[in-house]
C-alpha positions as CSV (number, residue, x, y, z in Angstrom):
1,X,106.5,102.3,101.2
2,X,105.2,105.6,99.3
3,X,107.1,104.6,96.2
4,X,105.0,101.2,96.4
5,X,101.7,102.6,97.2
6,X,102.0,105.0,94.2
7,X,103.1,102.5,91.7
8,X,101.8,99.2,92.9
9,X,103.6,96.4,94.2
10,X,103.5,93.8,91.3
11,X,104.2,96.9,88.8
12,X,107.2,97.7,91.0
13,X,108.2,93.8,91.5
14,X,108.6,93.5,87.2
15,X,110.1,96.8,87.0
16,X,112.7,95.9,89.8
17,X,113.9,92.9,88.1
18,X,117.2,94.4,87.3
19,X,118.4,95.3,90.4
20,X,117.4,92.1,91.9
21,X,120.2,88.9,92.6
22,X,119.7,85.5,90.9
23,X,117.6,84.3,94.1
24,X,115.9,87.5,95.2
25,X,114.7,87.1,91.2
26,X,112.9,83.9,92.1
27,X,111.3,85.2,94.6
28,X,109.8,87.9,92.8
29,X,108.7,85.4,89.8
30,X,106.9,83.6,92.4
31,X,104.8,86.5,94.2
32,X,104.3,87.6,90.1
33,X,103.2,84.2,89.8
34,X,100.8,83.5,93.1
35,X,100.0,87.2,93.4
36,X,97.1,87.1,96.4
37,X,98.1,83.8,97.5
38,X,100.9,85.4,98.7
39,X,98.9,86.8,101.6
40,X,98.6,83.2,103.3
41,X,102.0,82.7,103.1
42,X,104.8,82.8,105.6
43,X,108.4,83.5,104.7
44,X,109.1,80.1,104.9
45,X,106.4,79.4,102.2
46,X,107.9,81.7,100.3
47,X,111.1,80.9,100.3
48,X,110.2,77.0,99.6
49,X,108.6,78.0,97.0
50,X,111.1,79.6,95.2
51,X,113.4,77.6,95.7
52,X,115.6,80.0,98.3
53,X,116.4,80.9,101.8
54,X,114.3,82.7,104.1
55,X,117.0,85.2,104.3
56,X,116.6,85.9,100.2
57,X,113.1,86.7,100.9
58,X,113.9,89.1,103.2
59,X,117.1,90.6,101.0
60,X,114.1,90.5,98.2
61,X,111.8,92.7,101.1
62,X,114.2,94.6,101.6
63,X,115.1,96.1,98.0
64,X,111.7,97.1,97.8
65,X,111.6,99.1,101.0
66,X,109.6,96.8,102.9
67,X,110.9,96.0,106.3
68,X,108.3,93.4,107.2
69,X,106.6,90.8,105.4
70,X,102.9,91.7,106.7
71,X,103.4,95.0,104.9
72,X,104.3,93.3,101.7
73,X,100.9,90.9,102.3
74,X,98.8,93.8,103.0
75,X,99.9,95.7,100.2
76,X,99.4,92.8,97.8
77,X,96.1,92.3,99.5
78,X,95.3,96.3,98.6
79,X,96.4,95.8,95.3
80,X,94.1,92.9,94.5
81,X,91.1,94.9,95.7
82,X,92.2,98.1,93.6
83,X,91.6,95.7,90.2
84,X,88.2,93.7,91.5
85,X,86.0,95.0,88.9
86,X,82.7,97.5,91.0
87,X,79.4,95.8,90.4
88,X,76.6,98.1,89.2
89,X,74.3,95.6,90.9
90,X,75.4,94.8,94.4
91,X,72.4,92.4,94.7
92,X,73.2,90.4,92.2
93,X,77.0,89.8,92.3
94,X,75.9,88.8,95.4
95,X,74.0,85.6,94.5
96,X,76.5,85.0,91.7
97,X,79.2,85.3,95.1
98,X,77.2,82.6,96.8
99,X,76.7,80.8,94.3
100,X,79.9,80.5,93.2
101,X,81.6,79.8,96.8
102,X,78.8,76.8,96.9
103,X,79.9,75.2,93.8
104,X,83.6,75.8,94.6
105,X,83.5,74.1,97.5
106,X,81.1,71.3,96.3
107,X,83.9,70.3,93.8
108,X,86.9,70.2,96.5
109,X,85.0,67.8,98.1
110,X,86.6,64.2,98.9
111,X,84.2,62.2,99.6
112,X,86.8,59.7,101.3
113,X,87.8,61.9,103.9
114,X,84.3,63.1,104.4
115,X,83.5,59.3,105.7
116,X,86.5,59.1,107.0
117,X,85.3,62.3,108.8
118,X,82.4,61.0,110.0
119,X,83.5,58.0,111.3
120,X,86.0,59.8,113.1
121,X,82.8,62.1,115.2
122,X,80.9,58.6,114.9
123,X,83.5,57.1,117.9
124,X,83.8,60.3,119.2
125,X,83.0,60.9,123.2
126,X,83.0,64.8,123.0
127,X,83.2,66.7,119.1
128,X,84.9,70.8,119.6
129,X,84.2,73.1,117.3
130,X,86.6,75.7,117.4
131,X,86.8,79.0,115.2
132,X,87.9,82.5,115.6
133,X,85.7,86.0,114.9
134,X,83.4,85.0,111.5
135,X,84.8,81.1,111.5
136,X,83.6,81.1,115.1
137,X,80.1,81.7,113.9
138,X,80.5,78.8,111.5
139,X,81.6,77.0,114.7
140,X,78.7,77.9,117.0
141,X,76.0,76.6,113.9
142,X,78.3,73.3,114.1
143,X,78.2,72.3,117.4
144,X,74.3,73.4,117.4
145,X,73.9,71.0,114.7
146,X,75.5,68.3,115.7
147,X,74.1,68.4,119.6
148,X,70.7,68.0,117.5
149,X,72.0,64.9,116.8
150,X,72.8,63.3,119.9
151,X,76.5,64.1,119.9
152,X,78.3,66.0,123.1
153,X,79.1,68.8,121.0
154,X,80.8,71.9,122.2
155,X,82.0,75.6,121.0
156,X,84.9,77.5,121.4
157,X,85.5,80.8,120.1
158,X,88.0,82.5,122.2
159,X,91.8,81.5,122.2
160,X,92.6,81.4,126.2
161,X,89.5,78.6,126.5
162,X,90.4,76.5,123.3
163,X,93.8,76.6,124.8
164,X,92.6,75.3,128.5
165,X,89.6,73.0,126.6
166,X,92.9,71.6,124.1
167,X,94.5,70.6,127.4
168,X,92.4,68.4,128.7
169,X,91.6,66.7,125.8
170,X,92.1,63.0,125.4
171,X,91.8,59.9,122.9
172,X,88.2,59.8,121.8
173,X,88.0,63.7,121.9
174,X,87.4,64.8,118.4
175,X,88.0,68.6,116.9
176,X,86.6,70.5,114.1
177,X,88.9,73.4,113.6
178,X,87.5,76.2,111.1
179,X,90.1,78.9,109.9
180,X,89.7,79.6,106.2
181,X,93.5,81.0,105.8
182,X,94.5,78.1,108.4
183,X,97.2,80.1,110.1
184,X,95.0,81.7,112.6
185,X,97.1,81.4,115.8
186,X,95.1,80.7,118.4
187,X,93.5,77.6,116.6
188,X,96.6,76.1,115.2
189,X,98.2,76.5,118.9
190,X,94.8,75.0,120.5
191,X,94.6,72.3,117.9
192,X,98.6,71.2,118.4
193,X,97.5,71.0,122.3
194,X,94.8,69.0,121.4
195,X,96.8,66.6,119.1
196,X,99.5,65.7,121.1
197,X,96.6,64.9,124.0
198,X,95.5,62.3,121.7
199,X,92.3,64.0,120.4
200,X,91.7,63.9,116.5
201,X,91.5,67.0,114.4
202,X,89.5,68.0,111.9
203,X,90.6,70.9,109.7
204,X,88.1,73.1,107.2
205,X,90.5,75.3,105.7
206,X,91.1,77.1,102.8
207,X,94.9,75.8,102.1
208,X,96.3,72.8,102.0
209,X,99.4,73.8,103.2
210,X,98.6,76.1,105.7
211,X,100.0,75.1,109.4
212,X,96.4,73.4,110.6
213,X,96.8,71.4,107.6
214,X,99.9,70.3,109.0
215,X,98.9,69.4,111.9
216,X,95.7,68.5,111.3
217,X,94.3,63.8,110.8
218,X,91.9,65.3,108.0
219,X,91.8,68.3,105.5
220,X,88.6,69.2,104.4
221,X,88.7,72.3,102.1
222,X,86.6,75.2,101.6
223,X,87.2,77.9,98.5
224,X,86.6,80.9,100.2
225,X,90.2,82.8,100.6
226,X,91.0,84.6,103.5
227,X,91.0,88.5,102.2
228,X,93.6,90.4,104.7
229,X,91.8,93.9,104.0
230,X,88.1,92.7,103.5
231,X,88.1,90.3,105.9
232,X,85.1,88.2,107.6
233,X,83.3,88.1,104.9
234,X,79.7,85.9,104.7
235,X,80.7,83.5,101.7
236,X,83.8,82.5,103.7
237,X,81.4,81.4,106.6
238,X,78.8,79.6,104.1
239,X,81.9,77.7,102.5
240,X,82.5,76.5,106.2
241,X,78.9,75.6,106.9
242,X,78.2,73.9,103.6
243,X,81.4,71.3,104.4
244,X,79.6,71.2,108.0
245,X,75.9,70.3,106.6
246,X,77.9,67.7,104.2
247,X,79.1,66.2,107.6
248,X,75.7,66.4,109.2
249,X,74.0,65.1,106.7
250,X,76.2,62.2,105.9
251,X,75.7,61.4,109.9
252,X,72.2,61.5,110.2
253,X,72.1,59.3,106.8
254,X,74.1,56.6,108.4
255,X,72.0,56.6,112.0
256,X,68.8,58.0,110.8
257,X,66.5,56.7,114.0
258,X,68.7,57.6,116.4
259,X,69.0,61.3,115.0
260,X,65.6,61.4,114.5
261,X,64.9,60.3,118.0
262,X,67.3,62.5,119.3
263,X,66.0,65.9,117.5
264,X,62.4,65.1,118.9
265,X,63.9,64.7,122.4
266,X,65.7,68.2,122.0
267,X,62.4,69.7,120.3
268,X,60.3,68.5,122.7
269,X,62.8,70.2,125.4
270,X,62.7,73.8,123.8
271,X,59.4,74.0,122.9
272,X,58.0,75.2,126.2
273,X,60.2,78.5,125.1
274,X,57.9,80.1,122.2
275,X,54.9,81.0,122.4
């Protein structure tokens, strides 16, 4: 890994193309060609899609003097950092971040499966928001939103529970299932629990063909990427919440007295707590 870290991994990829076999060469025109993406990507991603066997990707790992793929993700991941370009104003490259991440994810809208969406927490008897470390503060704001509204709404942001919750899930039970890269384990095994009880799920992810997306009724995506060395970062949790407000807000459009009611009930029940 030494020779790697000094010369960089896509620098050593093209300069290894010699050496490599007919199939260990299309997996190195494909990392060339995703470069980060690469980072969401399991071997068998990989190997689908170049075309070869899992065991080629590994052969490809191997040459390199990687013995695992992780280590060939996180030093693609460190690599990507090295050439993001330093911002002489922090301040501002943040609003330009936000802003960006908002429009992104405006445009991958569908508006389809967002009424589909909402039709879906409309017959709902319970709605779960589940998400892991930073998505699982995009999950708490969720639930908090929607229980504004009337719905039974409820928050799960450690694995064991999801698991347990996922169990006793039935038809009618409805999840929202926030993971930016969609591969996080412990809501992709909660979710498949939760699917084959009969409950729906929701998916606000980051990749279409991540494994919540597969197992997931709808896909709604976000543009934020998962970042394996600067993870949890706040414009991945804002892309989250602004496909969450679109689903609020498309609601309350659609049952506008109820919601209304319903948010002067829970007002009127919380106010005796300021001062």
């Amino acid at each position: 890994m030494d020779d790697v870290d000094s010369m960089g991994i896509f620098n050593r990829i093209s300069a290894s193309m010699p050496e490599f076999t007919n199939s260990e060469r299309k997996v190195a025109r494909f990392i060339l060609s995703e470069k980060q993406g690469i980072t969401n990507m399991t071997i068998l991603d990989i190997a689908q899609g170049a075309d070869v066997s899992e065991a080629s990707v590994m052969r490809f790992c191997s040459k390199l003097g990687i013995r695992k793929l992780i280590d060939l993700r996180i030093q693609i991941a460190k690599d990507s950092d090295k050439i993001q370009p330093d911002s002489d104003n922090p301040l501002g490259q943040q609003e330009n971040d936000y802003i960006d991440v908002i429009r992104n994810t405006s445009s991958l809208i569908n508006d389809e499966k967002i009424d589909e969406s909402i039709r879906m927490i409309e017959n709902c008897s319970a709605l779960y928001f589940l998400g892991i470390a930073a998505s699982g503060i995009a999950a708490v704001t969720g639930a908090d939103s929607f229980m504004r509204l009337g719905i039974n709404s409820h928050v799960l942001t450690e694995g064991h529970y999801q698991l347990m919750q996922a169990s006793l899930m039935g038809p009618g039970d409805v999840v929202i299932a926030l993971s930016l890269s969609g591969n996080t384990k412990d809501i992709c095994e909660a979710c498949q629990v939760a699917k084959e009880a009969g409950a729906g799920i929701i998916a606000v992810t980051s990749y279409a063909k991540s494994q919540l997306a597969r197992i997931a009724d709808i896909i709604l995506l976000t543009s934020a990427k998962e970042d394996i060395i600067d993870g949890g970062k706040i414009t991945g949790c804002l892309s989250q919440l602004y496909i969450i407000d679109a689903l609020k807000r498309g609601y309350q459009s659609r049952h506008s007295a109820y919601a209304s009611e319903m948010k002067e009930k829970l007002a009127k029940s919380i106010i005796v707590k300021k001062y």
